[in-house]
DSSP file (Angstrom, degrees, kcal/mol; ACC not computed):
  #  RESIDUE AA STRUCTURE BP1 BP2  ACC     N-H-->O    O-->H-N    N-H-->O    O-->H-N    TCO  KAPPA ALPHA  PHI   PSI    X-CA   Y-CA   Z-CA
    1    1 A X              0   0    0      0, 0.0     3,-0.0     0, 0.0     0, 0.0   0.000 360.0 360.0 360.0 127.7    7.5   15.3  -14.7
    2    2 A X    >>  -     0   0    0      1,-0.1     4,-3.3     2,-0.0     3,-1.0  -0.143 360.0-109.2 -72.1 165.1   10.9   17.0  -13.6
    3    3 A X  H >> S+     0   0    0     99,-0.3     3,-1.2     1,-0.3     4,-0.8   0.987 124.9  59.0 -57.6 -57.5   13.9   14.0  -12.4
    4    4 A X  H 34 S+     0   0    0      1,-0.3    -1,-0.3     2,-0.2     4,-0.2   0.315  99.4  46.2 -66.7   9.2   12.9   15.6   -9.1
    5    5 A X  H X> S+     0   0    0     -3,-1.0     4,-3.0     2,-0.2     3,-1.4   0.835 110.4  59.4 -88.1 -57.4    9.2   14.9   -9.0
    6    6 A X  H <X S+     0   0    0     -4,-3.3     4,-0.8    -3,-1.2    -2,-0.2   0.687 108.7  38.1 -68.8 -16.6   10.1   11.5  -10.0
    7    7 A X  H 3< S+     0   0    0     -4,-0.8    -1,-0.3     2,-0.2    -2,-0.2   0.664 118.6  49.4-105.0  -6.1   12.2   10.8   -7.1
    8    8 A X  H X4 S+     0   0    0     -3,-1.4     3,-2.7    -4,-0.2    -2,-0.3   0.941 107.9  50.9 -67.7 -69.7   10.0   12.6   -4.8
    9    9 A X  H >< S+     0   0    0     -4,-3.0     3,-2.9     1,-0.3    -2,-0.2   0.840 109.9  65.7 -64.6 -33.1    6.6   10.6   -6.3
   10   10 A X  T 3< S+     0   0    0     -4,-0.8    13,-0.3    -5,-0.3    -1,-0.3   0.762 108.0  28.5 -70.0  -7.1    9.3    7.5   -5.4
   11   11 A X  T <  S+     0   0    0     -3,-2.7     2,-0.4    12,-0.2    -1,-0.3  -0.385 106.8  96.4-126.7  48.0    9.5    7.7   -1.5
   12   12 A X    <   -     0   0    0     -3,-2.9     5,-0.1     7,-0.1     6,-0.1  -0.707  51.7-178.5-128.9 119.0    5.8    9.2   -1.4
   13   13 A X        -     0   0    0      4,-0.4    -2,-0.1    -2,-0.4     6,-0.0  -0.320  50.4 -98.4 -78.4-177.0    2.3    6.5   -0.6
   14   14 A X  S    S+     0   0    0      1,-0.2    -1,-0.1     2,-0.1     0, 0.0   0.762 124.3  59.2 -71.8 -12.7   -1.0    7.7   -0.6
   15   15 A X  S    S-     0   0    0      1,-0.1    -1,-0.2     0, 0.0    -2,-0.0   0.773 100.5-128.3-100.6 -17.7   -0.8    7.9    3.2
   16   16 A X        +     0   0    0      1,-0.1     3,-0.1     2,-0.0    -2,-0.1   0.154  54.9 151.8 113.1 -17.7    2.2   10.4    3.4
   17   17 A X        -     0   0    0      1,-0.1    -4,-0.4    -5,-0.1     3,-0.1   0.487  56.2 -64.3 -60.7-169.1    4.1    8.0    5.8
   18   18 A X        -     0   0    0      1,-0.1    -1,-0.1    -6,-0.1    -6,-0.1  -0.576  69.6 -70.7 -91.9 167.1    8.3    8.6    5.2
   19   19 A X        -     0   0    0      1,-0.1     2,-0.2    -3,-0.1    -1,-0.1   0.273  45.8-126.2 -47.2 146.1   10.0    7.9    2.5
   20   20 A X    >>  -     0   0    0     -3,-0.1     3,-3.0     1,-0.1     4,-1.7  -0.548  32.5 -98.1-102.4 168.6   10.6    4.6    1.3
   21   21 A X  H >> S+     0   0    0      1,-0.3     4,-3.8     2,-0.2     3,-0.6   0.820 118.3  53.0 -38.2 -49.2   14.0    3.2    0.5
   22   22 A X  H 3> S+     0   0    0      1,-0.3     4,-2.1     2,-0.3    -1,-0.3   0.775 113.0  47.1 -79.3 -19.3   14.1    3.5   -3.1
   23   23 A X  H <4 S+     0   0    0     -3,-3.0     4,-0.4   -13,-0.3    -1,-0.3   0.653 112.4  45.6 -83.5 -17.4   13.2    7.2   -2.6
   24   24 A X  H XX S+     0   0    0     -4,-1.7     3,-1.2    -3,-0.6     4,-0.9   0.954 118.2  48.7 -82.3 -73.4   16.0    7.7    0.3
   25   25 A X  H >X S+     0   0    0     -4,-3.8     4,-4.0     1,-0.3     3,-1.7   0.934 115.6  46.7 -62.3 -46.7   18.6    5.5   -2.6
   26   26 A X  H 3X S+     0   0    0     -4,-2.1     4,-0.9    -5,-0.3    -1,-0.3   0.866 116.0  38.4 -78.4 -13.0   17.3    8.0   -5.3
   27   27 A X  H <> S+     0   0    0     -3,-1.2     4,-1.1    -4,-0.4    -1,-0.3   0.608 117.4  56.3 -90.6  -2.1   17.7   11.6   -3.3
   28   28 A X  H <X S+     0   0    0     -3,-1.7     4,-1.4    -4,-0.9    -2,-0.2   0.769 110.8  45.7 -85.5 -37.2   21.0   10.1   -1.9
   29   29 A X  H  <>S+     0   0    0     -4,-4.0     5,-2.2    -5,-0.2    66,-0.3   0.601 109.5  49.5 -82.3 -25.0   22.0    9.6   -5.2
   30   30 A X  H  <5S+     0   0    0     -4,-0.9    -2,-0.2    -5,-0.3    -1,-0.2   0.877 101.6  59.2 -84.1 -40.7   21.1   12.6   -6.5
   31   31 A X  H  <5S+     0   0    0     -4,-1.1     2,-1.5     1,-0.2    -2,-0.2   0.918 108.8  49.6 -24.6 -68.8   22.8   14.7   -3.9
   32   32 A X  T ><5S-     0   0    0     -4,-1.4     2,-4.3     1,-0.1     3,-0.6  -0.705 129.5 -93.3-100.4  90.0   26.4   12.9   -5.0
   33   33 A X  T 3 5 -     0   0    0     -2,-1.5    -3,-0.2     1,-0.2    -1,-0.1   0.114  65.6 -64.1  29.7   1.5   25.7   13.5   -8.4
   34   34 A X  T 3 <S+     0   0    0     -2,-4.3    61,-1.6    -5,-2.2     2,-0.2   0.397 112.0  63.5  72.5  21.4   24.0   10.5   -9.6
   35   35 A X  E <   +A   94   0A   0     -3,-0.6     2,-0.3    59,-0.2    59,-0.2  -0.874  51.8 129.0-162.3 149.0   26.4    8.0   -9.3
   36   36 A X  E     -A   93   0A   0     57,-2.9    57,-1.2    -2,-0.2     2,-0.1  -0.995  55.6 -77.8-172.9 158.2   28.2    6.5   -6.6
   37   37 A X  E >>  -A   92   0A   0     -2,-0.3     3,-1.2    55,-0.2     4,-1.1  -0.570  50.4-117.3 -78.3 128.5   29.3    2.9   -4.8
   38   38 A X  T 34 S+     0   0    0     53,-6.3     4,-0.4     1,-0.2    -1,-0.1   0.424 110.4  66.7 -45.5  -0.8   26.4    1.7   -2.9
   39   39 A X  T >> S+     0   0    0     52,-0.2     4,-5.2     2,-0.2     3,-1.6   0.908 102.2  53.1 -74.7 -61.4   28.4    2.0    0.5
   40   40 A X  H <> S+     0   0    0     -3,-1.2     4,-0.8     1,-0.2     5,-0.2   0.925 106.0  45.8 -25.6 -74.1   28.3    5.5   -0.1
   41   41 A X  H 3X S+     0   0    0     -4,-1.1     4,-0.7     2,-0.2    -1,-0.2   0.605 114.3  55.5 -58.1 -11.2   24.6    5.9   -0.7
   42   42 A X  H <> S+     0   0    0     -3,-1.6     4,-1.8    -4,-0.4     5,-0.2   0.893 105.8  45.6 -71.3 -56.2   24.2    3.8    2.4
   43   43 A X  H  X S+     0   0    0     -4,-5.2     4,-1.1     1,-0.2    -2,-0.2   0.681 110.5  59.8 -58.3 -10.2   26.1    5.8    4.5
   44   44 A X  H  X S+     0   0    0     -4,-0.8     4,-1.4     2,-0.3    -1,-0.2   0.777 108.3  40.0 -97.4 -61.1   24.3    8.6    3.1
   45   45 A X  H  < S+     0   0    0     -4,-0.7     4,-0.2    -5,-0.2    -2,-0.2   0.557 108.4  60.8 -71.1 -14.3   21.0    7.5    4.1
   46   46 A X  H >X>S+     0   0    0     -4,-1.8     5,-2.6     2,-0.2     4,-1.3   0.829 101.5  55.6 -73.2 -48.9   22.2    6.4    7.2
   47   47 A X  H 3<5S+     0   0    0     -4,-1.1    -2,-0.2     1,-0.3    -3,-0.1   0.799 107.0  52.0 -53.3 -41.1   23.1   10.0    7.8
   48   48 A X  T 3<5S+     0   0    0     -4,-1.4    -1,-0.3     1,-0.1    -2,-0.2   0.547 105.2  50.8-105.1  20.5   19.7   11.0    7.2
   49   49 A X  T <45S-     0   0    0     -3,-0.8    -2,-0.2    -4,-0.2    -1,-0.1   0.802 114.9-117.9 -23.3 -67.2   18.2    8.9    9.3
   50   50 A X  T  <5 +     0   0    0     -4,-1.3     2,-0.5     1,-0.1    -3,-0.2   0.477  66.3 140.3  47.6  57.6   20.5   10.0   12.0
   51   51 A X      < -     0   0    0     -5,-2.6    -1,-0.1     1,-0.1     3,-0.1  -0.903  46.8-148.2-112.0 131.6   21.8    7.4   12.4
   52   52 A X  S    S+     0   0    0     -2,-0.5     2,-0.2     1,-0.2    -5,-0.1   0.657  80.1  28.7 -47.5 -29.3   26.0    7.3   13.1
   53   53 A X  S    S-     0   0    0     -7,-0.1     2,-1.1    -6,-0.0    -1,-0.2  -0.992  80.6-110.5-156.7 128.5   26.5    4.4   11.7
   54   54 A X        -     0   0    0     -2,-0.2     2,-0.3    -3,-0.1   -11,-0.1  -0.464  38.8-154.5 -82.7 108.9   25.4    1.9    9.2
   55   55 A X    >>  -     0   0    0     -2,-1.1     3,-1.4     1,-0.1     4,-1.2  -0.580  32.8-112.6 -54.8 126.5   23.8   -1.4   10.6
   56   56 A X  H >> S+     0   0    0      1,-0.3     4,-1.5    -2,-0.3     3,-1.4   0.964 118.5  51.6 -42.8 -67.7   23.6   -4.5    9.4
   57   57 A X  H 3> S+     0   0    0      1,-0.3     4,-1.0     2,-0.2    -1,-0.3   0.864 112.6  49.3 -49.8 -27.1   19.6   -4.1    9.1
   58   58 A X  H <> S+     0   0    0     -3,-1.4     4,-2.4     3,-0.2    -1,-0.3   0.918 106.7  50.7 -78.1 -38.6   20.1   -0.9    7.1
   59   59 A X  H <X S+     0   0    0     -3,-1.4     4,-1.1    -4,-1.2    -2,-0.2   0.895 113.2  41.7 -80.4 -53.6   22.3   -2.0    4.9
   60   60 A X  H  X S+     0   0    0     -4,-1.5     4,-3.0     2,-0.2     5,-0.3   0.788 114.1  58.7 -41.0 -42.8   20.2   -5.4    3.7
   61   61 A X  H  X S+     0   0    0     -4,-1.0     4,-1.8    -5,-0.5    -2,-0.2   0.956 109.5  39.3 -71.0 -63.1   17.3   -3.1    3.8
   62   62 A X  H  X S+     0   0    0     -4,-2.4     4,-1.9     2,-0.2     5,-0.4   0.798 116.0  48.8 -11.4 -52.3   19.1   -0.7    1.1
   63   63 A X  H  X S+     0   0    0     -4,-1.1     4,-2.4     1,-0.2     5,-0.3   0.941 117.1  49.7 -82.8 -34.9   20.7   -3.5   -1.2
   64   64 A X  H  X S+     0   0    0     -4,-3.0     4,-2.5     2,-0.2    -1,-0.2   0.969 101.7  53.7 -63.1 -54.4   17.2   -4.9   -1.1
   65   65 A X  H  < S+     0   0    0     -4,-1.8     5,-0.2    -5,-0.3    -1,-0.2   0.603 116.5  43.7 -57.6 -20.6   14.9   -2.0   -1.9
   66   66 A X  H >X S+     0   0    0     -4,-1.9     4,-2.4    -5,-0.1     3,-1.5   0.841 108.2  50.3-111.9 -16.5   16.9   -1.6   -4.9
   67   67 A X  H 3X S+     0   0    0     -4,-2.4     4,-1.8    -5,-0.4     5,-0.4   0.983 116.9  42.9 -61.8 -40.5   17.4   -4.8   -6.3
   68   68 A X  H 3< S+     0   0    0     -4,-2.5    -1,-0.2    -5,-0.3    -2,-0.1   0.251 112.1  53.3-101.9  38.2   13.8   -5.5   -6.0
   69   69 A X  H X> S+     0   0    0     -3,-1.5     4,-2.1     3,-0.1     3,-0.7   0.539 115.3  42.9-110.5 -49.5   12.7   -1.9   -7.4
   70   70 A X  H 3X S+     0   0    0     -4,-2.4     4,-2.7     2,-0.3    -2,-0.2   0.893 116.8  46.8 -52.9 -37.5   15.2   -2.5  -10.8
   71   71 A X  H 3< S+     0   0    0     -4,-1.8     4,-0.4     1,-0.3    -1,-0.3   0.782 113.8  46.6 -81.5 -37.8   13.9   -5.9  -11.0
   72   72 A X  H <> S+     0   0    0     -3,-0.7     4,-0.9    -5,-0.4    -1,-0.3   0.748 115.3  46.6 -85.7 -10.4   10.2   -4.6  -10.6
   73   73 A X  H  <>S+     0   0    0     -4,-2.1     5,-1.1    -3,-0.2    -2,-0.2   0.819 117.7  41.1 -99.6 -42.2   10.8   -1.6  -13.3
   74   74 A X  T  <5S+     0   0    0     -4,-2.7    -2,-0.2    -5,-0.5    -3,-0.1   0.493 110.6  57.6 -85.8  11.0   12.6   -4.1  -16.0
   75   75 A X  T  45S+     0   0    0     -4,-0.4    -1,-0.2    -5,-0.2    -3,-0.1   0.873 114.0  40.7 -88.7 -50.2    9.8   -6.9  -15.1
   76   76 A X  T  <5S-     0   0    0     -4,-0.9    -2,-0.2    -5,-0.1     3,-0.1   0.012 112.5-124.5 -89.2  18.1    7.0   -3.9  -16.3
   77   77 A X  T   5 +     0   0    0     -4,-0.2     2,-0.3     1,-0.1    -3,-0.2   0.751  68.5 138.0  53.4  43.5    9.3   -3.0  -19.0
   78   78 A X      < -     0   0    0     -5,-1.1     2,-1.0    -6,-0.1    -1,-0.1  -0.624  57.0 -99.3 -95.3 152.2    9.2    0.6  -17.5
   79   79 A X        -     0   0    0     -2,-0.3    -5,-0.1    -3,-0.1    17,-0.1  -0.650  38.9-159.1 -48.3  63.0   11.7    3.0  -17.0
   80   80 A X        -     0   0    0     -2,-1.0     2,-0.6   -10,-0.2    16,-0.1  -0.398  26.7-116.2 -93.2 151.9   13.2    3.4  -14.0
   81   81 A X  S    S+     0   0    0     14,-0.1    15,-0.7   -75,-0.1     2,-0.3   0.071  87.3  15.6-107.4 -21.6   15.2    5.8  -11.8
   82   82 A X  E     +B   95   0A   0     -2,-0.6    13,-0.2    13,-0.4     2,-0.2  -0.911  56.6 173.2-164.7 166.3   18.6    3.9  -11.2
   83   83 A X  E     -B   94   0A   0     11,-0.7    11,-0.7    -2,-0.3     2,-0.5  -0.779  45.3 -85.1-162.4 179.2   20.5    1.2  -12.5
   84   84 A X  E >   -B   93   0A   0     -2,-0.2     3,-1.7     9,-0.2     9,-0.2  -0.728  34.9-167.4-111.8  88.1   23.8   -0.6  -12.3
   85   85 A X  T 3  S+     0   0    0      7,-0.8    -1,-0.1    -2,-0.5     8,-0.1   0.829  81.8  39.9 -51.4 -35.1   25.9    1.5  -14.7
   86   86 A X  T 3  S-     0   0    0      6,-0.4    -1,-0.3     1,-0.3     6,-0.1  -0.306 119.0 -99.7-117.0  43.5   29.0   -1.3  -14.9
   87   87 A X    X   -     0   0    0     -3,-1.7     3,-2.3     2,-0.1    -1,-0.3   0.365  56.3 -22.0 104.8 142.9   27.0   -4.1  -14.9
   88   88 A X  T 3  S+     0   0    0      1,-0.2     3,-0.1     3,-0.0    -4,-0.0  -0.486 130.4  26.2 -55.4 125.5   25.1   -7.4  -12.7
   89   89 A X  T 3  S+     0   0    0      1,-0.4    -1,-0.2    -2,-0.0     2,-0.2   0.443  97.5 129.1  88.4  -1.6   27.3   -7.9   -9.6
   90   90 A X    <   -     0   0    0     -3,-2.3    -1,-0.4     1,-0.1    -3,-0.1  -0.474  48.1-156.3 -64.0 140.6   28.5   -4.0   -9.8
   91   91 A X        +     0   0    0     -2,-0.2   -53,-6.3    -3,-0.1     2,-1.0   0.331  61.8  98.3-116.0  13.4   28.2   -2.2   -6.7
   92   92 A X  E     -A   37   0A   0    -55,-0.3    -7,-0.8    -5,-0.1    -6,-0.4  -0.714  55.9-162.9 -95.0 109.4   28.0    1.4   -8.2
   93   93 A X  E     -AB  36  84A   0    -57,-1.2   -57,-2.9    -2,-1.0     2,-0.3  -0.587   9.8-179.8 -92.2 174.1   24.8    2.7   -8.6
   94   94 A X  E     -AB  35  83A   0    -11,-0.7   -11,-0.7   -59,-0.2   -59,-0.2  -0.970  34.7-109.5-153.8 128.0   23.8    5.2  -10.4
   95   95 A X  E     - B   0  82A   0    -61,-1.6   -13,-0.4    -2,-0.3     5,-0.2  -0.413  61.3 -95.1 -58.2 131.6   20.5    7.4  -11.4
   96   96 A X     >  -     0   0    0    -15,-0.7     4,-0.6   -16,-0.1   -15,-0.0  -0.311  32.5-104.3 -57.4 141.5   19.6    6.4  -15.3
   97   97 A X  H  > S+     0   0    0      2,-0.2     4,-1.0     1,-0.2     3,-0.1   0.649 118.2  50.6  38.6 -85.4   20.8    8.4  -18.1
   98   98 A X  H >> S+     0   0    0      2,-0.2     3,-1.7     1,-0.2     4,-0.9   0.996 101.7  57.0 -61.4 -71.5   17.8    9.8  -18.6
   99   99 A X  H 34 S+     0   0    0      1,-0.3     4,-0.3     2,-0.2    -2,-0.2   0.780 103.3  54.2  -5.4 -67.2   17.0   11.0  -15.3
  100  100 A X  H 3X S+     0   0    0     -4,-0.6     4,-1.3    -5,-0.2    -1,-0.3   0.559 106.9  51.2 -77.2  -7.5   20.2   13.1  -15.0
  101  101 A X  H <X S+     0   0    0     -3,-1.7     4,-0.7    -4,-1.0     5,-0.3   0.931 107.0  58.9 -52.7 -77.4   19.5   15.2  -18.4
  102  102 A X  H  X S+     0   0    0     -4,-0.9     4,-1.0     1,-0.2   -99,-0.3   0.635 111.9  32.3 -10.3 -43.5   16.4   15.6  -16.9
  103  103 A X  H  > S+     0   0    0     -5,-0.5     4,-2.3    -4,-0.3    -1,-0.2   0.864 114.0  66.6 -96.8 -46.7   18.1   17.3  -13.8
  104  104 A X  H  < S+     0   0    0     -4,-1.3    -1,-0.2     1,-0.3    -2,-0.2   0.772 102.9  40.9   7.8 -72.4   20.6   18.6  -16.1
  105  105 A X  H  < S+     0   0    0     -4,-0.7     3,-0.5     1,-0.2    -1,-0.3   0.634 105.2  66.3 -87.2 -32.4   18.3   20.8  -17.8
  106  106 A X  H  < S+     0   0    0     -4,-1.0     2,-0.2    -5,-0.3    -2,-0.2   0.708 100.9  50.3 -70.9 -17.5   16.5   21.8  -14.5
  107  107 A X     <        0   0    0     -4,-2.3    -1,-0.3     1,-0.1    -4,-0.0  -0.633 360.0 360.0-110.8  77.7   20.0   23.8  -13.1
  108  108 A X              0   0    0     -3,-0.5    -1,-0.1    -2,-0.2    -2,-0.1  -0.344 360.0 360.0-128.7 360.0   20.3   25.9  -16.8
């Protein structure tokens, strides 16, 4: 599975409905290069929304969907799509390691 499958398979259910946060965080993220201060990636996803401006409710909704996606990939000892590159209590996220080779290798 290409990085971009994997962040596609992350915002997609079986019912098609839109994308869910952590799949909005991880194409926001991929766009700016795969790492960036979570303000960023907010406004970023606020922008594809189309929304003007970043909201209180957006914002929670964001910081939420990825704390409890990291927390749910390192619970199932799994791999998962993003991280906190500098650490608990960092606010730069960033797409894993792995992930960007992955994409890496997909623009040669």
């Amino acid at each position: 599975m290409t990085a971009q499958d994997e962040i596609a398979v992350a915002g997609r259910t079986d019912s098609e409905a839109p994308k869910s946060a952590v799949g909005e965080i991880a194409d926001a993220l991929f766009e700016m290069g795969g790492v960036a201060h979570r303000e960023e990636v907010i406004d970023r996803v606020a922008i594809h929304r189309g929304q003007k401006f970043v909201t209180d409710g957006i914002r929670h909704e964001l910081v939420e969907a990825f704390e409890r996606y990291c927390a749910a990939m390192a619970r199932k000892g799994k791999p998962a799509l993003f991280h906190l590159p500098l650490g608990e209590g960092s606010r730069r996220w960033s797409l894993t390691t792995e992930v960007m080779q992955r994409a890496s290798r997909l623009r040669r």
